[in-house]
N, CA and C atoms of all chains as a GROMACS GRO file, in nm:
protein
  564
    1UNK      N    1  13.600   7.403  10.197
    1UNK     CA    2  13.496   7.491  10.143
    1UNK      C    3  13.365   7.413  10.133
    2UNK      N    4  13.275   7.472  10.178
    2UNK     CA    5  13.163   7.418  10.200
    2UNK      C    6  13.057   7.457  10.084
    3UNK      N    7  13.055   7.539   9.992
    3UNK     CA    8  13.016   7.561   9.881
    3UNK      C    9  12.867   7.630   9.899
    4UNK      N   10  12.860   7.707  10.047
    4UNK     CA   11  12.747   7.749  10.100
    4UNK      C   12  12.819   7.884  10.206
    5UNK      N   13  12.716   7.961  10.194
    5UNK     CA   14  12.747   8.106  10.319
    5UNK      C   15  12.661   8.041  10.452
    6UNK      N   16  12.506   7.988  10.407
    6UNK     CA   17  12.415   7.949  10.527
    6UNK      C   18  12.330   7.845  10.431
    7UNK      N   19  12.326   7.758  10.573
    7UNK     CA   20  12.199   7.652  10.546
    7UNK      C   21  12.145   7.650  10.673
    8UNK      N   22  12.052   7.539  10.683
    8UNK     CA   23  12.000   7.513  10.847
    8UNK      C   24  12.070   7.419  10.887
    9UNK      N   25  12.213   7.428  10.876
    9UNK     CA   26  12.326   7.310  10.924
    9UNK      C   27  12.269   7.322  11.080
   10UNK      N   28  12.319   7.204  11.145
   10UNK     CA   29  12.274   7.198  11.299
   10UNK      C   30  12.374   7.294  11.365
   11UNK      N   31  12.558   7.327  11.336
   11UNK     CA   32  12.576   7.387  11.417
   11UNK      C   33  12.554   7.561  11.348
   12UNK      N   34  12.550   7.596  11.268
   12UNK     CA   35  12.529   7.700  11.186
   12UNK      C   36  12.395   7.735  11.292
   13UNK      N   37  12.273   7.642  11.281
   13UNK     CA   38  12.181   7.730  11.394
   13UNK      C   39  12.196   7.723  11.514
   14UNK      N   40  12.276   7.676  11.577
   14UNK     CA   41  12.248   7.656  11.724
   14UNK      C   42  12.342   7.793  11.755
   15UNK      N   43  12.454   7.826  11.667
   15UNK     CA   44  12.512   7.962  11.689
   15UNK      C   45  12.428   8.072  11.663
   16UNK      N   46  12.335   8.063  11.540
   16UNK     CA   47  12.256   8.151  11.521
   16UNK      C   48  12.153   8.182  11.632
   17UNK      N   49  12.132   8.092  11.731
   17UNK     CA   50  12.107   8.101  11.793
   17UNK      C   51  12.123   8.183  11.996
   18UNK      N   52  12.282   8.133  11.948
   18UNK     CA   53  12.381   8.208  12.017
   18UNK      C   54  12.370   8.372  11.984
   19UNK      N   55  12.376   8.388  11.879
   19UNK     CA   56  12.380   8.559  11.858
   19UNK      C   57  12.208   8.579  11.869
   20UNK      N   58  12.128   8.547  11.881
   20UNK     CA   59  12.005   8.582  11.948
   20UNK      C   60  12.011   8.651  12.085
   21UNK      N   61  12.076   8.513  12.136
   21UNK     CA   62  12.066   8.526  12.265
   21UNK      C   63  12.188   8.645  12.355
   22UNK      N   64  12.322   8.660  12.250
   22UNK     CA   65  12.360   8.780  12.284
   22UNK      C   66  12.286   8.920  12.230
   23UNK      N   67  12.223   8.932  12.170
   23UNK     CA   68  12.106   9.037  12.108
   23UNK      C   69  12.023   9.071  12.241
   24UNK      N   70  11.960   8.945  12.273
   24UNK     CA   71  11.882   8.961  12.386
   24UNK      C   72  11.935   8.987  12.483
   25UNK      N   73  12.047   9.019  12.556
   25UNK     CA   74  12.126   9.019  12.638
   25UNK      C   75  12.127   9.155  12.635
   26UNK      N   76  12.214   9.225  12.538
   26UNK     CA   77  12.276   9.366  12.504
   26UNK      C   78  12.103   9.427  12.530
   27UNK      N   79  12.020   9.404  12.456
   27UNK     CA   80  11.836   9.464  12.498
   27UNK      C   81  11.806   9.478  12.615
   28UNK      N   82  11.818   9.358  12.704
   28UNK     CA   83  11.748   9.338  12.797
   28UNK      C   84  11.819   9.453  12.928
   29UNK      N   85  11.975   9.456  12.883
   29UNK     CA   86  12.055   9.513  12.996
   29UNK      C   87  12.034   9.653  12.982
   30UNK      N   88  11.979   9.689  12.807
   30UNK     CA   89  11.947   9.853  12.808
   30UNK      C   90  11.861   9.922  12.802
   31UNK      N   91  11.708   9.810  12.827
   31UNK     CA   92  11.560   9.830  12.874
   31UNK      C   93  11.541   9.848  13.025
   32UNK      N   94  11.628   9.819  13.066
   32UNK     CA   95  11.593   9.838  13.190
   32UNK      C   96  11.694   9.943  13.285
   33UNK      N   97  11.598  10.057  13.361
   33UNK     CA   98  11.668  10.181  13.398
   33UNK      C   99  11.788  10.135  13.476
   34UNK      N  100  11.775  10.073  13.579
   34UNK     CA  101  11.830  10.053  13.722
   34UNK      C  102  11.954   9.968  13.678
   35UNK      N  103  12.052  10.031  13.706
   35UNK     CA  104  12.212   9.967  13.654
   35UNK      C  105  12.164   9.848  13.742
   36UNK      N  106  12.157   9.805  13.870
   36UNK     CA  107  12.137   9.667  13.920
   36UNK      C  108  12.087   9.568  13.912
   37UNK      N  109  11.979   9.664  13.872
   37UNK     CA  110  11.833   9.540  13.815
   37UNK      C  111  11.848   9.493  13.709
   38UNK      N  112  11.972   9.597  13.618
   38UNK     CA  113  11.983   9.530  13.444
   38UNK      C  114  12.039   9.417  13.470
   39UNK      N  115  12.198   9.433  13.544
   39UNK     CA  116  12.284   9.354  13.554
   39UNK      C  117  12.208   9.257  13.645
   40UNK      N  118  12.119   9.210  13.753
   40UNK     CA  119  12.084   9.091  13.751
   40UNK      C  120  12.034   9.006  13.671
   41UNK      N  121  11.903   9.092  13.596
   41UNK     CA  122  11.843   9.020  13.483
   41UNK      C  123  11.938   8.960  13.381
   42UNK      N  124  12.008   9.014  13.348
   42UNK     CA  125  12.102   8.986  13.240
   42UNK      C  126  12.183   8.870  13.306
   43UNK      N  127  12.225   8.874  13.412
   43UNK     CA  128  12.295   8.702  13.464
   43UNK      C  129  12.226   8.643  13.471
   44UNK      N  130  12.054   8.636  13.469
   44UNK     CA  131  11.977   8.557  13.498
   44UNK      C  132  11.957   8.465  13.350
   45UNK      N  133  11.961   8.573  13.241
   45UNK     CA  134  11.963   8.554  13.056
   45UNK      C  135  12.060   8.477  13.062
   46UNK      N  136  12.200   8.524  13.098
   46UNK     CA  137  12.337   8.439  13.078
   46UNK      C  138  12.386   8.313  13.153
   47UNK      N  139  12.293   8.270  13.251
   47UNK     CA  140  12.287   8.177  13.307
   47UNK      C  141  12.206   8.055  13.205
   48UNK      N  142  12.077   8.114  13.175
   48UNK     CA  143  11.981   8.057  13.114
   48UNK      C  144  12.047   8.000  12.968
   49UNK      N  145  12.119   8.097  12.911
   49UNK     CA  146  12.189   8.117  12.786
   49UNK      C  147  12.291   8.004  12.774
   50UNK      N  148  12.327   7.963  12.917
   50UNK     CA  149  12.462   7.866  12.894
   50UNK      C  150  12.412   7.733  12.825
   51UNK      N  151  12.306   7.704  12.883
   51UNK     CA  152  12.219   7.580  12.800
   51UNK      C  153  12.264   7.553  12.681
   52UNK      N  154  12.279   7.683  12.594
   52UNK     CA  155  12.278   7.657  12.473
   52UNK      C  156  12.466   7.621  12.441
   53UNK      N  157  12.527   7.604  12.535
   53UNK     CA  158  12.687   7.583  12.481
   53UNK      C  159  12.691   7.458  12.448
   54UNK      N  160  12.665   7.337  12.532
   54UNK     CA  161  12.671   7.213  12.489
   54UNK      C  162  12.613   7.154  12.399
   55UNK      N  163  12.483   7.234  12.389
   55UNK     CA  164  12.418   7.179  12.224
   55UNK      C  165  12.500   7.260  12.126
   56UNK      N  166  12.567   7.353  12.110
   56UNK     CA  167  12.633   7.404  11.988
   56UNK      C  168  12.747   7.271  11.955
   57UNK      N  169  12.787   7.253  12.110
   57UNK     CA  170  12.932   7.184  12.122
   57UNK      C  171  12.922   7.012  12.055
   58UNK      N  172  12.816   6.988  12.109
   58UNK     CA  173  12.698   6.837  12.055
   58UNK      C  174  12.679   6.816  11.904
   59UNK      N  175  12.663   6.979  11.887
   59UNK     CA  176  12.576   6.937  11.728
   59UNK      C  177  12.606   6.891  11.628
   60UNK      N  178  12.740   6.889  11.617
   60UNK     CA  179  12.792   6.797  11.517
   60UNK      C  180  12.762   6.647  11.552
   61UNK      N  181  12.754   6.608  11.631
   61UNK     CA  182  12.758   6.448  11.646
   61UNK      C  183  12.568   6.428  11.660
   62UNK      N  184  12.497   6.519  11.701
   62UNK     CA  185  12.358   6.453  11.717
   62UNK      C  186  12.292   6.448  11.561
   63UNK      N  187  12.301   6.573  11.518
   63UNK     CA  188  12.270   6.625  11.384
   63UNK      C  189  12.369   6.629  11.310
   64UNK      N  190  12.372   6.495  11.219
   64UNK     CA  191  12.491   6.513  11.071
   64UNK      C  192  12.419   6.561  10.986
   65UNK      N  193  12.459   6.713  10.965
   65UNK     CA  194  12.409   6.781  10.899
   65UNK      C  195  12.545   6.818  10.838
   66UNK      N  196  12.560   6.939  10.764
   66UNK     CA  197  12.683   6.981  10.682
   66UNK      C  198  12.813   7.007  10.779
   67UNK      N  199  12.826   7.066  10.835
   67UNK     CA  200  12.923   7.065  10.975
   67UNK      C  201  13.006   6.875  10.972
   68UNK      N  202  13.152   6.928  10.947
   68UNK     CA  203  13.181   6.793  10.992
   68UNK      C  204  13.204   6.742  11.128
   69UNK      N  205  13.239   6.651  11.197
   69UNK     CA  206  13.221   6.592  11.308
   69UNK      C  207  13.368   6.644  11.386
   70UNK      N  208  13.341   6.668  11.499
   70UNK     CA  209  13.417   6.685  11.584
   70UNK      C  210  13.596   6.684  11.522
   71UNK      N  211  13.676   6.765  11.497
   71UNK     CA  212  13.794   6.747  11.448
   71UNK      C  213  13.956   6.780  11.547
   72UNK      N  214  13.879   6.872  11.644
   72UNK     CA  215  13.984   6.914  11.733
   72UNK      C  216  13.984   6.853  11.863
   73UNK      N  217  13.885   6.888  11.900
   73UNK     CA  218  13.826   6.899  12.083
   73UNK      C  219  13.751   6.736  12.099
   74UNK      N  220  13.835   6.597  12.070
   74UNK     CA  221  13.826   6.482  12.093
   74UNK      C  222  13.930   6.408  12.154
   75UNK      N  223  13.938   6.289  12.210
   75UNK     CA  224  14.003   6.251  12.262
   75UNK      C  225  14.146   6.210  12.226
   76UNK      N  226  14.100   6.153  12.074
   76UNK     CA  227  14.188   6.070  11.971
   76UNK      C  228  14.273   6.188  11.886
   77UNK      N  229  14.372   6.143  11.825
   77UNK     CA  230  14.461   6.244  11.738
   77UNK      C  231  14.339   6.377  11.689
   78UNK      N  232  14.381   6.484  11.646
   78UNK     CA  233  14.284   6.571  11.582
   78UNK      C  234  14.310   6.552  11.452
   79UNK      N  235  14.220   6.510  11.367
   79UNK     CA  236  14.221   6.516  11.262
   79UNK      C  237  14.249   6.588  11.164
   80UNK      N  238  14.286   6.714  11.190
   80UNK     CA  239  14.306   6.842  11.148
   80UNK      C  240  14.497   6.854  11.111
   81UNK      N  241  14.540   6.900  11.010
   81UNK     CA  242  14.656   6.895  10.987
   81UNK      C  243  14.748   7.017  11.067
   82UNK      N  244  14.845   6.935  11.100
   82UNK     CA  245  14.910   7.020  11.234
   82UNK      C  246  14.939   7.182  11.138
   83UNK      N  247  14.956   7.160  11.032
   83UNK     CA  248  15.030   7.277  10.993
   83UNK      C  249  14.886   7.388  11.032
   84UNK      N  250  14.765   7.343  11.013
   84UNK     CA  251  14.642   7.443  11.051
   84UNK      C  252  14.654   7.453  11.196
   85UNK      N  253  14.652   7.333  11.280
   85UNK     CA  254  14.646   7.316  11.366
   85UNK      C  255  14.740   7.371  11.503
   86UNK      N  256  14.870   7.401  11.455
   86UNK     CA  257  14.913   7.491  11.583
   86UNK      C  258  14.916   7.607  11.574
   87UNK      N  259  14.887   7.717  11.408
   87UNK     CA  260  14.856   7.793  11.438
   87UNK      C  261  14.716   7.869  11.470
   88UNK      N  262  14.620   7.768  11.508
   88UNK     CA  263  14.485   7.776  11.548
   88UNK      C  264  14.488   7.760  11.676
   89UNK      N  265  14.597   7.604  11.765
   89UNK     CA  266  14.576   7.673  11.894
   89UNK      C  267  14.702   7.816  11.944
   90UNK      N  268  14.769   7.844  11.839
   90UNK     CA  269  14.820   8.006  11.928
   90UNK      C  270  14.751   8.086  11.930
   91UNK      N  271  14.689   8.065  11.830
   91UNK     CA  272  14.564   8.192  11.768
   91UNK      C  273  14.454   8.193  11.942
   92UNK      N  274  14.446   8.106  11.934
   92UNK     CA  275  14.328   8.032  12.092
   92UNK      C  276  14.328   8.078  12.198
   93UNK      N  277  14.494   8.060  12.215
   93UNK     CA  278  14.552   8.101  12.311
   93UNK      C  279  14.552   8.291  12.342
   94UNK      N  280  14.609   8.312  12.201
   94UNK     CA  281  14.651   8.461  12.199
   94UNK      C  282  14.499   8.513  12.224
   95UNK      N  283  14.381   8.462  12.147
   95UNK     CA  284  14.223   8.527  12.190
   95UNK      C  285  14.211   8.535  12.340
   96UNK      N  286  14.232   8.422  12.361
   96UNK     CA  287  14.210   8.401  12.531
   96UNK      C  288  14.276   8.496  12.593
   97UNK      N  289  14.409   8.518  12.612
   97UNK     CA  290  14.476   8.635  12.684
   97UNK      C  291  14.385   8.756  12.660
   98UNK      N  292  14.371   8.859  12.526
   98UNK     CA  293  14.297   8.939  12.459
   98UNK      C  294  14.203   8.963  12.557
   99UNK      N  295  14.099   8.834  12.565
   99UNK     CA  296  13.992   8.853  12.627
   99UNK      C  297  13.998   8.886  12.769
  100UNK      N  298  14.108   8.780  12.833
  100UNK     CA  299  14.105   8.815  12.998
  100UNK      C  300  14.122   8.951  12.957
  101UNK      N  301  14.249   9.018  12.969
  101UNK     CA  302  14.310   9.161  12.959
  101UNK      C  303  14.166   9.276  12.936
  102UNK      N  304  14.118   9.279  12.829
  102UNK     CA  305  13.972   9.342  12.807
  102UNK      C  306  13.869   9.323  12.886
  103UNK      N  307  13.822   9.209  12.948
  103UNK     CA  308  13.730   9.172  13.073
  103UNK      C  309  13.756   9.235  13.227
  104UNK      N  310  13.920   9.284  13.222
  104UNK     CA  311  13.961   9.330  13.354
  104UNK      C  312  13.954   9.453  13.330
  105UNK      N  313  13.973   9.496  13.211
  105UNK     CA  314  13.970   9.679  13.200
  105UNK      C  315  13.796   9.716  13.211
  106UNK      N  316  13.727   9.638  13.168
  106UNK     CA  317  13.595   9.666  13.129
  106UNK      C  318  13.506   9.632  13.348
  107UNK      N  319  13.612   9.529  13.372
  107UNK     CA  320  13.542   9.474  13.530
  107UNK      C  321  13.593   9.622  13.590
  108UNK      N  322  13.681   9.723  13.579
  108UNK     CA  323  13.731   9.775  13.598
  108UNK      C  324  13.708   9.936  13.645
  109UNK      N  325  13.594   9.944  13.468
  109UNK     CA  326  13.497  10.050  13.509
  109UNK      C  327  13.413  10.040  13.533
  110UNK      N  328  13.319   9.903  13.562
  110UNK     CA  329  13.232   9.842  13.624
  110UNK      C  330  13.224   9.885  13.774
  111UNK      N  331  13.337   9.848  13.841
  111UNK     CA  332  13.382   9.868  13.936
  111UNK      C  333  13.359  10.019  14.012
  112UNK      N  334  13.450  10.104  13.911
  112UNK     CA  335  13.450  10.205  13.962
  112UNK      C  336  13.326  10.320  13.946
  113UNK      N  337  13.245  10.262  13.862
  113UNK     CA  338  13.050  10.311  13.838
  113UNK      C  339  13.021  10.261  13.971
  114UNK      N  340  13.043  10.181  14.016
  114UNK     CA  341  12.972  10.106  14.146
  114UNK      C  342  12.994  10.168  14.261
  115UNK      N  343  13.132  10.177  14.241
  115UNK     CA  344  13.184  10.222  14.396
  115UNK      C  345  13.202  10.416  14.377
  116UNK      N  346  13.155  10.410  14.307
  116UNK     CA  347  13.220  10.594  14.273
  116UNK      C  348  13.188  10.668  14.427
  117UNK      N  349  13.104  10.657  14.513
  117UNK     CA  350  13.094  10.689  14.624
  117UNK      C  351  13.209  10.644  14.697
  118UNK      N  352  13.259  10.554  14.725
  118UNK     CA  353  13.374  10.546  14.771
  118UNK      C  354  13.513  10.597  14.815
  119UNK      N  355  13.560  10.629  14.922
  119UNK     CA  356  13.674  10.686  14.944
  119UNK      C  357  13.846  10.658  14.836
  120UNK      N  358  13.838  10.558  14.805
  120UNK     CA  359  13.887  10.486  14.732
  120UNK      C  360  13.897  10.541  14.572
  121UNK      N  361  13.794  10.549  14.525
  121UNK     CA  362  13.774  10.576  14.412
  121UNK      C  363  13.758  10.720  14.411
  122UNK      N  364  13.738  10.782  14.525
  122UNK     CA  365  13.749  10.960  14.478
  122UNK      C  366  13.860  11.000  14.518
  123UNK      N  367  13.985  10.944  14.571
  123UNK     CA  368  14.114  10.933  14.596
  123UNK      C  369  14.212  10.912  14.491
  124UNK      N  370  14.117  10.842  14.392
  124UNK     CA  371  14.164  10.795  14.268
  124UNK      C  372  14.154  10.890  14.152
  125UNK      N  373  14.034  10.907  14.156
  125UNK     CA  374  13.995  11.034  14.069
  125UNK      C  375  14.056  11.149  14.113
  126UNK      N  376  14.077  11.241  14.221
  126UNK     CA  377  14.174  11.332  14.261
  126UNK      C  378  14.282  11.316  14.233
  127UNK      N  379  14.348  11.206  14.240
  127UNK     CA  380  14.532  11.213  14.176
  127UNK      C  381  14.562  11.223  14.057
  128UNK      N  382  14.696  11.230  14.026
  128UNK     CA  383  14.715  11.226  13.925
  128UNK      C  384  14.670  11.141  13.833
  129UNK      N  385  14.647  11.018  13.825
  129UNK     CA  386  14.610  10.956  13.693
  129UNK      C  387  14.471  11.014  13.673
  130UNK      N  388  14.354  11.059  13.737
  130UNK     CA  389  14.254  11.140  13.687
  130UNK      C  390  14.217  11.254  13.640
  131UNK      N  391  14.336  11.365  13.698
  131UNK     CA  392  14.367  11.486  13.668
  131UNK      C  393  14.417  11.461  13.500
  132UNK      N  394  15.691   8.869   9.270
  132UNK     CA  395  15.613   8.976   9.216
  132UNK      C  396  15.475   8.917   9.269
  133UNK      N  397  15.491   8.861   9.078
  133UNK     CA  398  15.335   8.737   9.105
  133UNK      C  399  15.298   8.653   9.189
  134UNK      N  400  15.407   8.594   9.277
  134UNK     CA  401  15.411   8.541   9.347
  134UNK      C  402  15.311   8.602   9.482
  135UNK      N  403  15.373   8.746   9.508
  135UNK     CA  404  15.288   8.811   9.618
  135UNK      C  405  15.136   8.854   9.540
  136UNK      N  406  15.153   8.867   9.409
  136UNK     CA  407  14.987   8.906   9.407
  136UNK      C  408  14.883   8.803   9.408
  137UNK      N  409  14.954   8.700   9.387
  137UNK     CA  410  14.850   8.603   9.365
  137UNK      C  411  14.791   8.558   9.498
  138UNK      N  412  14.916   8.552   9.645
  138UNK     CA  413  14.886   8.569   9.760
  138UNK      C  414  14.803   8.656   9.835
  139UNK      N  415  14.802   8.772   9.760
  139UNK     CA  416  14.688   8.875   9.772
  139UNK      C  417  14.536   8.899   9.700
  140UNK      N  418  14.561   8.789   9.624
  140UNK     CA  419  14.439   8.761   9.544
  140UNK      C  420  14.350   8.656   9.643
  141UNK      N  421  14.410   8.588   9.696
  141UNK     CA  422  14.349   8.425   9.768
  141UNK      C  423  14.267   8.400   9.713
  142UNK      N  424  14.300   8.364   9.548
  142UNK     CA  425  14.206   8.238   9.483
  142UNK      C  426  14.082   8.326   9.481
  143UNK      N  427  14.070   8.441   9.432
  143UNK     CA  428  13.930   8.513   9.367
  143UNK      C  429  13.868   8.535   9.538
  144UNK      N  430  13.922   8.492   9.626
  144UNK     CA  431  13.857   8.504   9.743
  144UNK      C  432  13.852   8.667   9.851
  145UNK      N  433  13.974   8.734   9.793
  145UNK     CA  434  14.029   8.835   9.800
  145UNK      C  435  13.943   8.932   9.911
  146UNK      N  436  13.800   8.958   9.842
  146UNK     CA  437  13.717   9.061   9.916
  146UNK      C  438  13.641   9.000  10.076
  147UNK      N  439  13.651   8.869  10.036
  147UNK     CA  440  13.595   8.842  10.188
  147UNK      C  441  13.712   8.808  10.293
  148UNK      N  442  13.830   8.757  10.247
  148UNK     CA  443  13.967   8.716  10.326
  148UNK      C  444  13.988   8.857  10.403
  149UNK      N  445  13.999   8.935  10.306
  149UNK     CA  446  14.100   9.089  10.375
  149UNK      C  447  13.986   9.159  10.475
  150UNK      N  448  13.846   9.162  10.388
  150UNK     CA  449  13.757   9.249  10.459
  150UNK      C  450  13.711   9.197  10.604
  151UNK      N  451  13.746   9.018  10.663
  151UNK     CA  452  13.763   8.968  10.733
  151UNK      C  453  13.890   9.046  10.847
  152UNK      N  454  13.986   9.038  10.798
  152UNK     CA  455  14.117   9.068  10.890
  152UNK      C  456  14.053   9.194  10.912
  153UNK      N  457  14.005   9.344  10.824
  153UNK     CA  458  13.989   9.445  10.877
  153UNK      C  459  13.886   9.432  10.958
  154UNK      N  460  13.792   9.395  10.942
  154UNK     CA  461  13.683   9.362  11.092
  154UNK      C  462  13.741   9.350  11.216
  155UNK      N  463  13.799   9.186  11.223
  155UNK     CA  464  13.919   9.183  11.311
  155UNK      C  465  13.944   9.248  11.366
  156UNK      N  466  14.038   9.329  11.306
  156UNK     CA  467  14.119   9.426  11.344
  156UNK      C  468  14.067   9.598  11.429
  157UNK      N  469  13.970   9.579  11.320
  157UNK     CA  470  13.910   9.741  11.417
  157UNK      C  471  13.753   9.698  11.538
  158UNK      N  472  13.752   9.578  11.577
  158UNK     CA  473  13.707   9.525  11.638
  158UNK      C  474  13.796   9.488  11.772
  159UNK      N  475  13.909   9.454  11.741
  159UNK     CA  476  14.029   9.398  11.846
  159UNK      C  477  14.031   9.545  11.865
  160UNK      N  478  14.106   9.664  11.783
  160UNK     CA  479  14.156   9.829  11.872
  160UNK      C  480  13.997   9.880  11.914
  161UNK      N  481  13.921   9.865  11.897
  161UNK     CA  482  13.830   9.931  11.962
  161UNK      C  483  13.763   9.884  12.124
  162UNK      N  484  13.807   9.740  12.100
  162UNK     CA  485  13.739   9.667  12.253
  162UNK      C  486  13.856   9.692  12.348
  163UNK      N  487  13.999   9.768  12.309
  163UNK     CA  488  14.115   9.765  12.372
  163UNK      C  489  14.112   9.937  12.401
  164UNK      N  490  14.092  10.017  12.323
  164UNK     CA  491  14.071  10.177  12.334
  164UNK      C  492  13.953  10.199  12.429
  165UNK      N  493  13.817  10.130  12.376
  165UNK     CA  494  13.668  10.203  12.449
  165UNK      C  495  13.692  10.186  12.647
  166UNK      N  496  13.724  10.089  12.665
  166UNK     CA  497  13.740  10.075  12.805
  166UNK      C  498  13.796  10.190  12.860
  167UNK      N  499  13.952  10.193  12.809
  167UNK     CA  500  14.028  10.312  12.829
  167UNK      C  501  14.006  10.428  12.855
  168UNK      N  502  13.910  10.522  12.719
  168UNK     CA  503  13.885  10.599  12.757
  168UNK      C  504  13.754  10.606  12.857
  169UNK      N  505  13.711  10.507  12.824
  169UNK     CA  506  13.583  10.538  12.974
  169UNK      C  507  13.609  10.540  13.087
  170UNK      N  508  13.681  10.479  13.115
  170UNK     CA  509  13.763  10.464  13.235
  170UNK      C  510  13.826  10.617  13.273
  171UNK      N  511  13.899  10.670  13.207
  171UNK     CA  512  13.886  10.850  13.194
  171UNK      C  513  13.832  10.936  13.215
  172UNK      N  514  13.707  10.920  13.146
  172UNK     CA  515  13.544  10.981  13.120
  172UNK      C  516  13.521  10.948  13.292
  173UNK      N  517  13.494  10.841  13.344
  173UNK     CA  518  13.457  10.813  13.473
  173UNK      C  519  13.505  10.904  13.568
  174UNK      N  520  13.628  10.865  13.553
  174UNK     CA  521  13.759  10.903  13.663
  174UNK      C  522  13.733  11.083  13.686
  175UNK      N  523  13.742  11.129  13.556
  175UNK     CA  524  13.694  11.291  13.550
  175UNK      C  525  13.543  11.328  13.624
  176UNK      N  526  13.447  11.220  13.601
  176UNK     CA  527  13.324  11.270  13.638
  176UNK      C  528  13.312  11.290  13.749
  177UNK      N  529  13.416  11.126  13.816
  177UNK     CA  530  13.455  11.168  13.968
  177UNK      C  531  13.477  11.299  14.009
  178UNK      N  532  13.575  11.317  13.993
  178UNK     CA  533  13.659  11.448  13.963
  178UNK      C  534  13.628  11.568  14.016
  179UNK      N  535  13.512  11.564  13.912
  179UNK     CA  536  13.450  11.668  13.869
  179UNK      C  537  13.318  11.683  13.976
  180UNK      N  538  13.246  11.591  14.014
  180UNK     CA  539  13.145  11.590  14.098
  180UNK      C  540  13.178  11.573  14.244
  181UNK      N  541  13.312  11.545  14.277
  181UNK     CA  542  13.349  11.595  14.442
  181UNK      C  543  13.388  11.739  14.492
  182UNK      N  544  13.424  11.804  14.373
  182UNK     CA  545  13.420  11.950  14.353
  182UNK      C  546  13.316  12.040  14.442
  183UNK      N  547  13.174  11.974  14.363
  183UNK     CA  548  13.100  12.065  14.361
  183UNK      C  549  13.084  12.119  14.531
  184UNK      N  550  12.984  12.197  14.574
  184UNK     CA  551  13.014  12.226  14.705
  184UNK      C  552  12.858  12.146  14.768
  185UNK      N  553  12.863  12.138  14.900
  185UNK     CA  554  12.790  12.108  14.934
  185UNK      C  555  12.820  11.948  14.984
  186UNK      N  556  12.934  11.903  14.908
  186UNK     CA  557  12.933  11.733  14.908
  186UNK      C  558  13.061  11.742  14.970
  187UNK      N  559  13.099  11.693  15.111
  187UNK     CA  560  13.220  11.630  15.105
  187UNK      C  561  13.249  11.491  15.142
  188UNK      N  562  13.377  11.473  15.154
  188UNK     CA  563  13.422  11.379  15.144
  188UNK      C  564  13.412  11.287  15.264
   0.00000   0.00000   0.00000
């Protein structure tokens, strides 16, 4: 317990920073009319955006600020007590699956907005699973 | 008894622990449902717009 909700800890802003930059992301993709033109701009943001992973990932060690230092994701034992510790990486794990699974349903109707002209996809929509 | 309430108390921490998991939680069924049905919504619009006349296939 850190005996705080927010300070200007180094990694506390560099995430705060992170949710900026997904803010700006979700804006930028729904200011602009042209489904193509959003979605480039927006890889162009999320490209730009990656910058900011390694300084989140850094910030404990450049800035000792309240954040303690690196406890998991080091070379040496993790400092972290196993009993937290393996059920944080199932937890990791289980997010990760979550996420692929949701990224393929979502690439999915991506997909089929794109191609809806397609023989394929109005073949799809005519059968049974669209009916 | 006490045993489980006090586990349900988490140390006076109670309102931010649980109201945590329900976030979670209707955050996880909703990013797992919304696809779904759009994917539906789509599939129908298809559907629905090779119908019309004038357009074929």
């Amino acid at each position: 317990m850190w005996g705080t909700w927010w300070v200007w800890d180094a990694r506390l802003t560099s995430e705060l920073i992170l949710l900026f930059l997904y803010l700006g992301y979700i804006a930028l993709q729904n200011a602009i009319e042209d489904r193509r033109v959003a979605a480039r701009a927006g890889a162009v943001l999320a490209v730009i955006g990656t910058v900011n992973i390694p300084i989140i990932h850094y910030s404990v060690l450049w800035w000792s600020t309240l954040h303690q230092a690196a406890s998991v994701s080091k070379m040496a034992k993790p400092s972290i007590h196993p009993t937290m510790l393996i059920p944080l990486l199932i937890m990791i794990a289980a997010f990760m699956c979550y996420f692929a699974a949701v990224l393929l349903m979502r690439v999915r109707c991506e997909i089929l907005q794109f191609d809806r002209n397609a023989s394929w996809v109005r073949e799809l929509a005519r059968g049974p699973s669209g009916a | 008894m006490e045993a489980l309430q006090n586990f349900f108390a988490m140390g006076g921490y109670a309102a931010f622990v649980w109201s945590s998991y329900g976030l979670a939680c209707v955050v996880l069924v909703l990013n797992a449902v919304l696809p779904r049905s759009q994917e539906k919504t789509l599939l129908k619009q298809i559907a629905a717009r090779r119908a019309l006349p004038g357009e074929d296939a």
